[in-house]
N, C-alpha and C positions, 0 to 999 in steps of 0.2 A: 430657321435653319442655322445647324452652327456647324462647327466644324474645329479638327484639333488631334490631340493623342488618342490616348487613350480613352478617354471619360470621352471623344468628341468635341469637345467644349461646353459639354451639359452643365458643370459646376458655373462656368459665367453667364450660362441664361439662365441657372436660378439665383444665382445674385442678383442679377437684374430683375428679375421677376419683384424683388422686394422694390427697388428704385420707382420701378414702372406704380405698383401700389400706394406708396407717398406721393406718387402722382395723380392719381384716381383713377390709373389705365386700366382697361380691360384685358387678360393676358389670356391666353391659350396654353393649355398643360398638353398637349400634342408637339412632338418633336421630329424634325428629321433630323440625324443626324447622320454626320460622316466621319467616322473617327479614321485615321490614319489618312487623312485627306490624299496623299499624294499619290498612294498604290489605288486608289477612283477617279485617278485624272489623266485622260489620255493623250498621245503625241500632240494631239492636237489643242491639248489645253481646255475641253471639254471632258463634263462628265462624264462618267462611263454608265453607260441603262443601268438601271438593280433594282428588279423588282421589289424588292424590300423597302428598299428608300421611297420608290414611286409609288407603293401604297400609301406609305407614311405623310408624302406628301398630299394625296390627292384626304386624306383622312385629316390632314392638318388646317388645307383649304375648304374643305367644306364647310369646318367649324368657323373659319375666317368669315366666311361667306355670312353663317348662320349669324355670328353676333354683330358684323355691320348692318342686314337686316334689321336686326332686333335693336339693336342702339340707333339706327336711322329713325326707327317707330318712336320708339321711346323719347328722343331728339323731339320730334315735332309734336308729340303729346304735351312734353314739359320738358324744356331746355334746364340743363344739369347747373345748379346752382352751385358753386367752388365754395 
């Protein structure tokens, strides 16, 4: 999730997208984001529902879901050699 102006914050996860690579991380191209952060924050300092975003997220976590799965399997098959 990020969060920011205009763009969201989308230009700093994909900078980071390259960091996380020199690392040998696994990264997800699924995004939420929230641009204008503050007109989605209500009195109460919580998010405000938007279905939009809530798709995005549950579409963001499923793939989370799927490649801890798969990097779990893959893990005990043959631990990842650096």
């Amino acid at each position: 999730m990020c969060y920011g102006g205009i763009s969201g914050g989308l230009r700093a996860v994909e900078q980071l997208r390259q960091v996380f690579a020199e690392l040998h991380v696994v990264t997800i191209r699924d995004t939420v984001s929230v641009h204008g952060v503050w007109s989605h924050v209500g009195p109460d300092g919580r998010l405000i529902e938007d279905a939009a975003r809530a798709g995005a997220a549950q579409a963001m976590l499923t793939r989370l879901v799927w490649w801890a799965r798969a990097l779990r399997t893959a893990r005990q098959a043959a631990p990842y050699a650096a």
